[in-house]
C-alpha positions in Angstrom: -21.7 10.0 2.0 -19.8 7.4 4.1 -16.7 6.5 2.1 -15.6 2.7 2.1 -12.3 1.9 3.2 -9.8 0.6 0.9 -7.8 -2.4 2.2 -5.2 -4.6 0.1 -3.0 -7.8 0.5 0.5 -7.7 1.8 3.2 -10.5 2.1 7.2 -10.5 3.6 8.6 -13.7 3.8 6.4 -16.1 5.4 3.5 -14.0 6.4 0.2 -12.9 4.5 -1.2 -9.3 5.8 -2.7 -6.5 4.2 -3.1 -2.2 4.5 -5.9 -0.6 4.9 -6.9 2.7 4.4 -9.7 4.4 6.3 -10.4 7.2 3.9 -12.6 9.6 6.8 -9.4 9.3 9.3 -6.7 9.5 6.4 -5.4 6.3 8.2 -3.2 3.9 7.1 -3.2 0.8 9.2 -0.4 -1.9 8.5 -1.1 -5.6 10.0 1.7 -8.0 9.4 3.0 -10.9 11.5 6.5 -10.1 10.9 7.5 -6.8 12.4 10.4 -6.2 10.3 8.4 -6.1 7.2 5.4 -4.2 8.9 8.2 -1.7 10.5 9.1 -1.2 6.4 5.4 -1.1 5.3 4.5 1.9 8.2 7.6 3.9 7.3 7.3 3.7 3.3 3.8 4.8 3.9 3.9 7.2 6.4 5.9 10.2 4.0 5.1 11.7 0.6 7.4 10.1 -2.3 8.3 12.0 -5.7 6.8 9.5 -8.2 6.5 9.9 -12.5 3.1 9.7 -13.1 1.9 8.7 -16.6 -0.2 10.7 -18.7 -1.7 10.6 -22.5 1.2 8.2 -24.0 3.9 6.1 -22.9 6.5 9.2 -22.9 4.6 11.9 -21.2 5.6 11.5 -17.6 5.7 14.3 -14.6 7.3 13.9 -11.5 4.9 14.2 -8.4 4.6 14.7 -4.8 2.5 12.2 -3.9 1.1 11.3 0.1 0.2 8.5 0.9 -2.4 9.3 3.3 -4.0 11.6 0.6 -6.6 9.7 -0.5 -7.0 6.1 -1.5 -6.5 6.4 -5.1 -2.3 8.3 -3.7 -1.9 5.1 -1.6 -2.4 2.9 -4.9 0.0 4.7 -6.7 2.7 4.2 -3.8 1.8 1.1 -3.1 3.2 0.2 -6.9 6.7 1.3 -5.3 6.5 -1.0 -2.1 8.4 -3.8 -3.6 11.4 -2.0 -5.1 12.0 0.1 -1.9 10.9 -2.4 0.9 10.6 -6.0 -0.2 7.7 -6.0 1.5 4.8 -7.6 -1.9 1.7 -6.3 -2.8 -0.8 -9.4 -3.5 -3.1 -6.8 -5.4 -5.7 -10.0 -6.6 -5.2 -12.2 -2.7 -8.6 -11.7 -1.2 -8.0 -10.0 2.3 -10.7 -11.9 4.0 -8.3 -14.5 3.0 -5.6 -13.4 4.2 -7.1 -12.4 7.6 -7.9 -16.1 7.8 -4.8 -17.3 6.6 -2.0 -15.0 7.7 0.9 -17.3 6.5 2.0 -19.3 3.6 
């Protein structure tokens, strides 16, 4: 079964972009028309992070190795740090065939 690729919205300053994820290749590609913030993006995303994932209530938390390049569903979950560590946004609800239109503000 041919697995879709997951692709989100990005922005840094003035620009619109978005990551995609190519689930057969375990690729992450980064487009961007500012290269600092794409520079951030690639290296955030190109190493495993330690990350407290939730469980059953709002207290139970365990620290986790999580890559990435893993699997769609791992990217999510590091994508919610992008922000804090990067300043680099993830538009979660921006369209990307917007974006790819429209790759500023």
């Amino acid at each position: 079964m041919l697995k879709e690729n997951f692709s989100t919205a990005i922005s840094y300053k003035d620009n619109l972009g978005y990551v995609e994820y190519d689930e057969t290749a375990k690729k992450i590609n980064v487009v961007l028309g500012d290269e600092e913030g794409k520079k951030k993006t690639e290296e955030f995303l190109s190493t495993p992070h330690k990350i407290a994932v939730p469980h059953e209530t709002l207290l139970d938390f365990t620290e986790e190795i999580i890559d990435p390049k893993a699997d769609a569903e791992s990217l999510k979950i590091v994508l919610t740090r992008l922000w804090e560590a990067t300043g680099v946004h993830v538009d979660w609800s921006r369209p990307v065939e917007y974006v790819k239109l429209h790759p500023h503000y």
